[in-house]
N, C-alpha and C positions, 0 to 999 in steps of 0.2 A: 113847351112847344105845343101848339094847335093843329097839328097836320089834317088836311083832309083825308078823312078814312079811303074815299075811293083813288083819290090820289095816290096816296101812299101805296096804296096795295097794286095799283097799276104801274109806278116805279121799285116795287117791294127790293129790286137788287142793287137799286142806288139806295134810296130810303132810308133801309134799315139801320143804314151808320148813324145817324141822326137820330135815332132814338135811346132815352137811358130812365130807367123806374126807380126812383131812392135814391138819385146819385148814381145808379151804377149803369154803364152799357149795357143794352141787351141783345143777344144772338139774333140773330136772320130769321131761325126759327120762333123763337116767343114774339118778336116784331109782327109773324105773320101769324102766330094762333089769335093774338090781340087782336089786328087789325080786322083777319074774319069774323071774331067775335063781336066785335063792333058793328061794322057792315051787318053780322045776320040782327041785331040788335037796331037797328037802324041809326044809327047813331051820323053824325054828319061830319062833326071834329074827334079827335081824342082828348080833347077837353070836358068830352060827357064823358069820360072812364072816369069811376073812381079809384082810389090808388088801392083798396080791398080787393074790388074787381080784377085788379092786372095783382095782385100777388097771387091768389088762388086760380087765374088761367096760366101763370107760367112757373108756379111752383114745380113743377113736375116735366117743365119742355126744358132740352138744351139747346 
C-alpha cells in the first residue's frame, strides 16, 4: 500500500486499519509515530519508508 502520508494522518482513526509491516497489522499507535515521522521527514507516500525505518520507529510503540 502507497497511502498519502497527509492523508492518512488526516483520517489517522479510519486509516490505521489498513496498515500492516512484515505481514503483520499495526496499532493506531505505531500507524501514527510512522506517519509523523514521515510527514516530519517530508515524505509524500509510505512508499519512501523503508522497512528498517518502520522497524526501529515502532520497535518500542504499542
Amino acid at each position: 500500500m502507497h497511502a498519502d502520508i497527509k492523508g492518512a494522518l488526516a483520517q489517522l482513526d479510519k486509516s490505521w486499519k489498513a496498515f500492516e509491516h512484515r505481514g503483520v497489522p499495526m496499532t493506531k499507535n505505531q500507524v501514527k509515530v510512522v506517519l509523523t515521522h514521515a510527514n516530519a521527514k517530508g515524505y509524500k507516500t509510505t512508499a519512501e519508508l523503508k522497512e528498517d525505518e518502520v522497524d526501529n520507529l515502532i520497535k518500542n510503540v504499542k
